[in-house]
C-alpha positions in Angstrom: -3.3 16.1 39.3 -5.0 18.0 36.4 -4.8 17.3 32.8 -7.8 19.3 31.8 -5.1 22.6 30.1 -3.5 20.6 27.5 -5.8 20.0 25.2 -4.3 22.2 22.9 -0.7 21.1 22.9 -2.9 17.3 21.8 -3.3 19.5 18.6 -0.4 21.0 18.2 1.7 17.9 18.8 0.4 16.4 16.0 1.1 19.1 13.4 4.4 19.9 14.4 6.5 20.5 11.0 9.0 17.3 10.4 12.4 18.1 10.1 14.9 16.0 8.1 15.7 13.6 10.7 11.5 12.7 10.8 11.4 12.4 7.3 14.1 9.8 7.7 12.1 8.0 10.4 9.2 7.9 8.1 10.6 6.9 5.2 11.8 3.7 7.1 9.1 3.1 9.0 7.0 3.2 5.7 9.8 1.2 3.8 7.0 -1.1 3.3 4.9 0.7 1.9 7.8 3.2 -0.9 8.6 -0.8 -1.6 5.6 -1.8 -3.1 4.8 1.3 -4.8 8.6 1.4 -6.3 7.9 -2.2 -7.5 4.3 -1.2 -8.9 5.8 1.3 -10.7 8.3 -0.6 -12.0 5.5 -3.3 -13.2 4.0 -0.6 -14.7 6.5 0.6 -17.0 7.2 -3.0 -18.0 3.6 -4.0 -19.2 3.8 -0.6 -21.0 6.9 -1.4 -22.5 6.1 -4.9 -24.0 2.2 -4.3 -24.4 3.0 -1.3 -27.0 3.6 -1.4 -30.4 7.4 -0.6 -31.2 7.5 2.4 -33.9 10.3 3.0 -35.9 11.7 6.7 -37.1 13.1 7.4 -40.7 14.8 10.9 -41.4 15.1 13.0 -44.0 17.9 15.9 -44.4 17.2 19.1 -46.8 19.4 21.8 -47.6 17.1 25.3 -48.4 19.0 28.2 -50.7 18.2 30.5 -52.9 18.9 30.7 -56.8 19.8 34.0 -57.5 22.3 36.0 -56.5 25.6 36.4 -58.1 27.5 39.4 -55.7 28.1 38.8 -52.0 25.8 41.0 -50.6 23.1 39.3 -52.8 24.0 35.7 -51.3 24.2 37.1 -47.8 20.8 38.4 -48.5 19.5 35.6 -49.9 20.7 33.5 -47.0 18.9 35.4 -44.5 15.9 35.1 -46.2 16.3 31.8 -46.6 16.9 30.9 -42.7 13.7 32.9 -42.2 11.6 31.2 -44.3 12.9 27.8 -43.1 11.0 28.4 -39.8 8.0 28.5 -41.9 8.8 25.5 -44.0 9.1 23.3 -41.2 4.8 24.1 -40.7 3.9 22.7 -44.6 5.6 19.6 -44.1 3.0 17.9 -42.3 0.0 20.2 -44.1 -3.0 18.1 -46.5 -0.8 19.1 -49.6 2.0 17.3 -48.2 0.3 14.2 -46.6 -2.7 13.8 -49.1 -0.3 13.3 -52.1 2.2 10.9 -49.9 -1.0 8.9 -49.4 -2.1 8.6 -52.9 0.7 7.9 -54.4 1.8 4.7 -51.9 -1.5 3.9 -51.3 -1.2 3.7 -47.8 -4.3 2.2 -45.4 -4.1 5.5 -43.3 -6.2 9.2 -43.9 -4.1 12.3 -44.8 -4.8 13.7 -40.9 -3.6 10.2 -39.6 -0.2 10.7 -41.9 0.7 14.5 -40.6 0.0 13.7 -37.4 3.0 11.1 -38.2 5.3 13.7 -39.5 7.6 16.2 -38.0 9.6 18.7 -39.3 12.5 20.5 -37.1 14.9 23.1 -37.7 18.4 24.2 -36.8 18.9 27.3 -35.2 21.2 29.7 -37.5 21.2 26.9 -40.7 19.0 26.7 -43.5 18.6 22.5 -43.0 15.7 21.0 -42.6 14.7 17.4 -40.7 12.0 15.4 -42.0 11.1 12.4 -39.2 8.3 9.9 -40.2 6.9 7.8 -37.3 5.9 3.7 -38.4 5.2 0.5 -37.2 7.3 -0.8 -40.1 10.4 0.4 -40.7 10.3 0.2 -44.5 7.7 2.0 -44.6 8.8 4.6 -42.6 11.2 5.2 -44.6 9.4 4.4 -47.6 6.9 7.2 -46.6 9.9 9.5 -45.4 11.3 9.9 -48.4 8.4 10.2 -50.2 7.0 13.1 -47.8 10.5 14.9 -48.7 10.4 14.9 -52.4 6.8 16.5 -52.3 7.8 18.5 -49.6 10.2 20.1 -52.0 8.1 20.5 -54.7 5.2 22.7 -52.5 7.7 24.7 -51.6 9.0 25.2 -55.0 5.3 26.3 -55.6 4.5 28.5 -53.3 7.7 30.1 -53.7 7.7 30.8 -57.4 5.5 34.2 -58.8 2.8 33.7 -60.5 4.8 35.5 -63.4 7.9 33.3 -63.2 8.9 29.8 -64.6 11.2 28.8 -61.7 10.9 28.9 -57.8 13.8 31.4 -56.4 14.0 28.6 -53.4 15.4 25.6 -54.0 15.6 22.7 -51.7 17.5 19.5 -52.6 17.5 16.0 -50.3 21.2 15.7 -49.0 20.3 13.2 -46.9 17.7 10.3 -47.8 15.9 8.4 -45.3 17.2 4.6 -44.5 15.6 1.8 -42.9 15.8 2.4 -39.2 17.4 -0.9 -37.5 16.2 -0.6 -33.8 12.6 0.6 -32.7 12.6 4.2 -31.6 9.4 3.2 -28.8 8.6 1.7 -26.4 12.7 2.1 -24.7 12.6 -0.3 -22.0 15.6 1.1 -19.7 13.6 4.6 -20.1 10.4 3.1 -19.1 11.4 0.9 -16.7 13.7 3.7 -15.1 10.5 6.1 -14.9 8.1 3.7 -13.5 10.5 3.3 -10.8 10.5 7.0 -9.9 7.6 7.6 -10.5 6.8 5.0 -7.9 9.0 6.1 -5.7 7.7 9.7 -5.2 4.5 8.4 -4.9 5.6 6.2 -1.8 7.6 8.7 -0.8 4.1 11.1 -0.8 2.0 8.4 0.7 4.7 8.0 3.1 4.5 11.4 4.2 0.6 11.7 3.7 0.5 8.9 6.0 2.3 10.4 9.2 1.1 14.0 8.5 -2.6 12.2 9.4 -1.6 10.2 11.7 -2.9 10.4 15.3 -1.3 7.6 16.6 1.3 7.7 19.6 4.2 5.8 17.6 7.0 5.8 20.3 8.5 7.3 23.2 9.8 10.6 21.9 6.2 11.3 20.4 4.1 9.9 24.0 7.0 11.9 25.9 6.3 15.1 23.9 2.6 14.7 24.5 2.2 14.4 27.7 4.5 17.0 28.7 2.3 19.3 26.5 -0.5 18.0 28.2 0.7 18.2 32.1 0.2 14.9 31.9 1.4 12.1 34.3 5.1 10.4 33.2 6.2 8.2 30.9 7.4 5.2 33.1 8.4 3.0 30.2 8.1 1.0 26.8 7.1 -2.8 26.1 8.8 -4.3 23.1 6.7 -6.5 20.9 7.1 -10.0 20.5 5.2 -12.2 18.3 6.1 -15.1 20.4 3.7 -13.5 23.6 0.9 -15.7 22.2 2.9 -19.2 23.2 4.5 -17.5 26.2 2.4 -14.7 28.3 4.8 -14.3 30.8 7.7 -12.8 29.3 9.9 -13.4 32.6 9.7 -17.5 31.8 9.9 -17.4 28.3 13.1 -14.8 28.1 14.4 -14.5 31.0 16.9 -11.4 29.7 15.1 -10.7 26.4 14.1 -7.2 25.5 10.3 -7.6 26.4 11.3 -8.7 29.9 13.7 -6.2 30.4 11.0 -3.8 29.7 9.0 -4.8 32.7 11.8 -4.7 35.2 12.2 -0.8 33.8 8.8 -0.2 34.7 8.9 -2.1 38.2 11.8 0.3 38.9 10.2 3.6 37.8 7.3 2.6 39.6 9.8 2.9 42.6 10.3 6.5 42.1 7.1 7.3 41.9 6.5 8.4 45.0 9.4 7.3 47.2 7.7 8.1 50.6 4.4 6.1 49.8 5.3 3.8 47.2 1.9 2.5 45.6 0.9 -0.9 46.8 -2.6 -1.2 45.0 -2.3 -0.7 41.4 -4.2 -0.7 39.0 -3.8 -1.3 35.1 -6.2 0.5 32.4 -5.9 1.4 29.1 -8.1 4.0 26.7 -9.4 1.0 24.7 -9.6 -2.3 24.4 -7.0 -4.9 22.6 -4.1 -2.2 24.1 -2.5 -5.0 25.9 -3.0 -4.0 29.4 -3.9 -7.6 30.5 -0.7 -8.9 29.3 1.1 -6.0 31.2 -0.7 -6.4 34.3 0.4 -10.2 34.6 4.2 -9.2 33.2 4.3 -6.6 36.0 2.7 -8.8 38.5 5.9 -11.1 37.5 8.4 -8.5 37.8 7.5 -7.6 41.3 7.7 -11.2 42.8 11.6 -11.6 40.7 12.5 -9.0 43.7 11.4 -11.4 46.1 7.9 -9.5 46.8 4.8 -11.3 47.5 2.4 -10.6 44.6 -1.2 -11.1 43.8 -2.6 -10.3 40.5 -6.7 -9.5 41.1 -8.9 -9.5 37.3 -11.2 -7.0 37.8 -12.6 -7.2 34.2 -15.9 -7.9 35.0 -16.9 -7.4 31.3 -14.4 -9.6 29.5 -11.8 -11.3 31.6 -9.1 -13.1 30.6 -6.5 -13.7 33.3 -7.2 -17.5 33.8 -7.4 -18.0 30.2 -3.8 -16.7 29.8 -2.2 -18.3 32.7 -4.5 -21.6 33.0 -6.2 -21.3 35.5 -9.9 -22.1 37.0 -11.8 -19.7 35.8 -15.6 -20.4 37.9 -14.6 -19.2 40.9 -12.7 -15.7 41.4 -13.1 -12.7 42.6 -17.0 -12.5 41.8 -17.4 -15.3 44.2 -16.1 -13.4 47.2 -18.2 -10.2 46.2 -21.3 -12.4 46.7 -20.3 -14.6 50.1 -20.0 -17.8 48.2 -16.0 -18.1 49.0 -13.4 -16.5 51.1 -10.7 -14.9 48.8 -7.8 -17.1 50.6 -10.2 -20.5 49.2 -10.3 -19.3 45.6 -6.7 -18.1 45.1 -4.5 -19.9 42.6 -0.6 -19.6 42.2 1.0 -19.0 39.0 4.3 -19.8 40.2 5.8 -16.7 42.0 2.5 -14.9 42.3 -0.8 -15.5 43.5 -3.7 -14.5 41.1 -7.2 -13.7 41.8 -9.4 -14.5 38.8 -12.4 -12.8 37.5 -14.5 -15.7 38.6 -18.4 -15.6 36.1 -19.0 -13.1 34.8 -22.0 -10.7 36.6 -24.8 -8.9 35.0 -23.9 -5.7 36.9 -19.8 -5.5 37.0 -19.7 -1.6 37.9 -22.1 -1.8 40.5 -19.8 -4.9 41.8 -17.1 -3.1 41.4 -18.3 -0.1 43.6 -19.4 -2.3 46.2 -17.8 -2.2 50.0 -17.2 -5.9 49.1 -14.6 -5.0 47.0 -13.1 -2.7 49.0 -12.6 -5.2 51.9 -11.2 -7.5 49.6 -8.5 -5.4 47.7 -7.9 -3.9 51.3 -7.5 -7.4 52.8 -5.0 -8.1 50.0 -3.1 -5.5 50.7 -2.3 -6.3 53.9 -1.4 -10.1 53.3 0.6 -9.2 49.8 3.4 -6.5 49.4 2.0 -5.5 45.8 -1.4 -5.9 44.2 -2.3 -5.6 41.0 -5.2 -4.8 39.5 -6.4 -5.7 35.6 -9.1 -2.9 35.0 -11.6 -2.4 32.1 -10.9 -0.1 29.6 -11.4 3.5 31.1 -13.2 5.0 28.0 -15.9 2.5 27.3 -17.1 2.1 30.0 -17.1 3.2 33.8 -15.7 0.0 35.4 -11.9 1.4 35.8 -12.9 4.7 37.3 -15.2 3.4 40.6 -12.1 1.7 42.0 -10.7 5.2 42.2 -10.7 5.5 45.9 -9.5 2.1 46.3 -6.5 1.7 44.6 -3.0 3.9 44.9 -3.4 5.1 41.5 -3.3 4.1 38.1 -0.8 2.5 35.3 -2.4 3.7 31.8 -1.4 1.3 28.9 -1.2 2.8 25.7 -0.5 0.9 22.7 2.3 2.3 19.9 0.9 2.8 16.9 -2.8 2.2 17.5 -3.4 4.8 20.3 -4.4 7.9 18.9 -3.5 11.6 21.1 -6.7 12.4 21.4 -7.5 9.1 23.0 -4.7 9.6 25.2 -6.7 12.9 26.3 -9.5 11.4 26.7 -8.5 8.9 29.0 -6.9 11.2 31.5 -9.8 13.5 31.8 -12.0 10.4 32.3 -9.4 9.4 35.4 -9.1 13.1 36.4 -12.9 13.6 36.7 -13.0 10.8 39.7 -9.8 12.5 41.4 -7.6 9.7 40.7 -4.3 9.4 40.9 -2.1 8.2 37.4 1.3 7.1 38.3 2.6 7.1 34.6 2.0 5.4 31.5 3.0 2.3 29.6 3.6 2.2 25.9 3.1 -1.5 24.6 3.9 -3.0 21.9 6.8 -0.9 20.4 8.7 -1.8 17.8 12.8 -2.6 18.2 13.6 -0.4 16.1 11.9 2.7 16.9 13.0 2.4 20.2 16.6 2.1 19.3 16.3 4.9 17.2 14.5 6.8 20.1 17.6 6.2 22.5 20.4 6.3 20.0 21.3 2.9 20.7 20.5 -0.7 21.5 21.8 -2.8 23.8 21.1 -6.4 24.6 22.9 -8.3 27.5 22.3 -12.1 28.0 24.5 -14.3 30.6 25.7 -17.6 29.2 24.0 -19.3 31.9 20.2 -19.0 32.4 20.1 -18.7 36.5 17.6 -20.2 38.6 15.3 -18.1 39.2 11.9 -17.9 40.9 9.8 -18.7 37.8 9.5 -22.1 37.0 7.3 -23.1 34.5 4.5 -25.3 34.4 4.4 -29.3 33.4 1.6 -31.2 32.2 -0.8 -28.7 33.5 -0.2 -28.4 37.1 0.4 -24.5 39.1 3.7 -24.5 40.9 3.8 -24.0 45.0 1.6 -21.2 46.1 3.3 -17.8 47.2 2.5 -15.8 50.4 0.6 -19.2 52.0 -2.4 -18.3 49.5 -3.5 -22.2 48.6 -2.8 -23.4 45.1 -5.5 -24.4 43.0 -5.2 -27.0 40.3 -5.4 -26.1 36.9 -7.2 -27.9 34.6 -5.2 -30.6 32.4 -2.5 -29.4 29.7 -5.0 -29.3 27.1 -6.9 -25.9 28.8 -3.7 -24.6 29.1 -2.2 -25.2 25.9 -5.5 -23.3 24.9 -4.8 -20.6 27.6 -1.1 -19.9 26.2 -2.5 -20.3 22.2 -4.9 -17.5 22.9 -4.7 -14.7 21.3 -7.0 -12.1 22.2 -5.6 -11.5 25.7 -2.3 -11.2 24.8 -0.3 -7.9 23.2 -1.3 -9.6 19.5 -4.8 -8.0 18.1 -7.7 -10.5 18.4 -9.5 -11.8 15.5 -13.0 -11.0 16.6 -14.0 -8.4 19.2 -16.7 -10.5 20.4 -14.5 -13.9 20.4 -14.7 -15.3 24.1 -14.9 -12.1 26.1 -11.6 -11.0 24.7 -9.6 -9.3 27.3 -6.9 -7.7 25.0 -7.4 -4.0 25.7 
C-alpha cells in the first residue's frame, strides 16, 4: 500500500479556501476565544470612559451680511459674497488674533495655541451662519470662553474687512445665538464607548479566529482526517473516539458507560475493523500513533474490550518497551510481562493477568535495548503463540515517529491501527507516519481519531444520536472490588493485583489515559 504520492494534497488540504459554512465552524469552535476578546474590548471602552475627563461644548450662532446695498441685485450680490467669504471666516476663528485676546482678557491658565486648538468653527452649506463650539472641562467656562471667542471673532472680521480708507466694515456679523452653559458632558459617551469596544473586540476575535484555523495544521475532525487521507492514498478512516474527561477514573469505557458515546465509538471501530479485509480478517493488531500523549494506550485497552463484548477471547500484549503503561491503567503487576518471556525467565501462560473479559500481557521491566527485543525471534514465537490460543491480539506499540520500536514488528503483526489525536495531530505528522510504516512494507488497516469533541462530530454527521436502555444488562465486564482481577478468560491464569490502593493510583493516572500528562518524563508516561 503506498502513500509516498500525496504529499502534496498534505499541502493543499490545509489551504483549502473556507466557505461560509467553515467560517461558521470556526467561529464556534473559537467561541472562546471572540468571548474574551468581545469582553476585553468591552473593558476597554469602560476604563476609557470613566478614566477620562468629561469635556463640555458651548456654541455660538452668527449671522454674516453685508451693509450696503439698497436694490435687489445689490443684496443678491452682496449675499453671494457673503456665503463665500463665510468659508473663509470659519479659518480666523481659531487664529492667535482670536485666541490670544480671549486669553488675556479672562485670564485663562491655558496658551493662545492650547485655546484654538479648543475652538472650532463650521459652516452651513448655502447660509451665511456661522457655529462657534468651545471644548472645556467646565462648562461655565466653556461657555464663558465661547462667547467671549465670538464677540472678538466679530470684531477681526470687522477689521479685516473694512478699507483702509473707510470708517465702517461692509461685513457685519451679529451673535443671534449666545452660548449657554452646557448641562450634560459632550465626552467621554459611555453607550458609544462601550458599544465600540465591543466591536472592536469582536472583529478582532473574529480575525484571531480566522488567523487561528488558517495556520492550523491540526487534524480537527473527521471531515478534515477523511479529506486528507483520501488526498493522500492513504489507508481509511475506521472511526472517531469521543473525549471524556471522566477516562482518568474509568479507562475502560465499556465498564464505566456501558452505552455512552465513548463506548459506542469503540464498538464502531471493532466493526470496521470487520470489513477490513473480510477474507483474512486481521487477528494480530497492532496500535501506534505519530506521537506520543495521542491516546493510543487507552484505545488499544478500549478495543481490546470491545472484542471480548462479542464473546471473543482477547489478549492485550504492551509492547512499549520505552514507556509502558498498561498495568498502571488497569492494575495490574507490572515486574513481570512480556520482557520476562523474551529472556526465558517465565512462560507467557505464568505471567498473564485477566482484566475481566480479556487477558493482558504487560510490559514486564523495562529493558535497556527495547527494539532489539522487539526484533527478536522471541517475540515472534510469543505473539505467534498468542495467536493461536486467543481469537484477537492486540498490540500497544511505541510511537512510530520517535522511535523505531513500532515498525520491527512489521512482519509480525496483521497490520496496523494508527491513532491520531483531534486537534493536536498535525497533517504533516499524519504523513510522516505513513511513510515511516510504508518504508517496512507494512500493512495500515485504518486510522483512529481520538479525542474528538461532541460537537464537532455531530456537526460532521448532521446529527447526534444517543440511545441508552433503561436497564443496564449484564454484561461480560464486571468491575473490580477492593483490588482483585475477575476470572481469567481463555484459561490464561489470573494474577492478583496488588491492593486497592495501586489501583486507585492505576485508574487516577493520568498520563496513560486520552487526558495530556503533566510531565513528559513523569513515570514512563504511556499517553501517546
Amino acid at each position: 500500500m503506498s502513500y509516498g504520492e500525496g504529499g502534496t494534497h498534505l499541502i493543499r488540504s490545509g489551504t483549502d479556501v473556507l466557505d461560509l459554512r467553515d467560517y461558521l465552524r470556526v467561529l464556534s469552535r473559537r467561541w472562546r476565544a471572540i468571548t474574551v476578546l468581545a469582553l476585553l474590548g468591552t473593558a476597554v471602552g469602560a476604563l476609557i470612559t470613566y478614566t477620562t475627563n468629561p469635556e463640555y461644548r458651548a456654541t455660538a450662532k452668527l449671522f454674516v451680511s453685508v451693509r450696503e446695498g439698497s436694490d435687489t441685485l445689490q443684496l443678491a450680490q452682496g449675499n453671494v459674497f457673503t456665503q463665500a467669504r463665510v468659508r473663509s471666516y470659519a479659518e480666523v476663528a481659531a487664529s492667535p488674533l482670536v485666541s490670544r485676546y480671549v486669553v488675556e482678557a479672562l485670564g485663562l491658565d491655558m496658551t493662545p495655541h492650547q485655546l484654538s486648538r479648543r475652538i472650532s468653527a463650521t459652516t452651513q452649506p448655502d447660509t451665511v451662519l456661522l457655529r462657534l463650539t468651545v471644548t472645556d472641562t467646565r462648562p461655565e467656562r466653556a461657555a464663558r470662553i465661547s462667547n467671549a471667542v465670538a464677540k472678538r471673532f466679530a470684531e477681526v472680521v470687522r477689521g479685516l474687512e473694512r478699507p483702509d480708507d473707510a470708517r465702517t466694515s461692509p461685513v457685519r456679523l451679529s451673535i443671534t445665538q449666545p452660548a449657554s452653559v452646557p448641562t450634560a458632558p459632550f465626552s467621554p459617551r459611555p453607550e458609544v464607548n462601550l458599544a465600540i469596544g465591543l466591536m472592536a473586540g469582536l472583529v478582532l476575535g473574529v480575525g484571531f479566529a480566522v488567523a487561528r484555523e488558517s495556520m492550523d495544521r491540526s487534524v480537527r475532525d473527521m471531515k478534515t482526517l477523511t479529506e486528507l487521507l483520501a488526498g493522500f492514498g492513504g489507508p481509511p478512516v475506521l472511526g472517531s473516539v469521543a473525549h471524556d474527561p471522566r477516562t482518568t477514573r474509568h479507562p475502560v469505557a465499556l465498564l464505566d458507560d456501558l452505552h455512552g458515546p465513548r463506548a459506542e465509538g469503540f464498538r464502531r471501530l471493532r466493526t470496521s475493523l470487520r470489513f477490513v479485509d473480510v477474507d483474512q480478517p486481521p487477528k494480530v493488531i497492532a496500535v501506534t500513533s505519530p506521537l506520543p500523549r495521542e491516546g493510543k494506550t487507552s484505545v488499544a485497552i478500549n478495543l481490546a474490550a470491545a472484542l471480548a463484548e462479542t464473546g471473543a477471547s482477547v489478549c492485550l500484549v504492551d509492547a512499549d518497551l520505552r514507556r509502558p503503561s498498561t498495568a498502571r491503567v488497569l492494575g495490574l503487576v507490572r515486574d513481570a510481562g512480556l520482557t520476562t518471556v523474551l529472556i526465558g525467565q517465565a512462560e507467557v501462560h505464568q505471567v498473564l493477568q485477566s482484566v475481566g473479559s480479556f487477558s493482558v500481557l504487560t510490559s514486564g521491566s523495562v529493558p535497556p535495548n527495547p527494539t532489539e527485543l522487539l526484533g527478536s525471534d522471541q517475540l515472534r514465537a510469543v505473539l505467534r503463540g498468542l495467536a493461536e490460543k486467543f481469537d484477537h491480539v492486540v498490540v500497544d506499540t511505541a510511537p512510530v515517529l520517535p522511535v523505531a520500536d513500532a515498525s520491527v514488528i512489521a512482519t509480525v503483526v496483521d497490520g496496523y491501527l494508527l491513532v491520531l489525536r483531534a486537534s493536536r495531530t498535525s497533517r504533516d505528522q499524519v504523513g510522516a507516519a505513513l511513510r515511516a510504516l510504508q518504508h517496512v512494507s507494512a500493512s495500515v488497516l485504518g486510522t483512529v481519531l481520538n479525542m474528538t469533541s461532541s460537537k464537532e462530530e455531530g456537526s460532521t454527521y448532521g446529527y447526534t444520536y444517543e440511545y441508552r436502555p433503561q436497564h443496564r444488562p449484564t454484561g461480560r465486564f464486571s468491575k473490580r472490588r477492593g483490588g482483585r482481577q475477575t476470572a481469567p478468560v481463555g484459561g490464561a491464569p489470573a494474577v492478583p493485583t496488588p491492593g486497592g490502593e495501586q489501583d486507585a493510583q492505576a485508574t487516577g493516572t493520568q498520563e496513560a489515559l486520552d487526558v495530556e500528562p503533566h510531565s513528559m518524563t513523569a513515570d514512563r508516561s504511556a499517553q501517546r
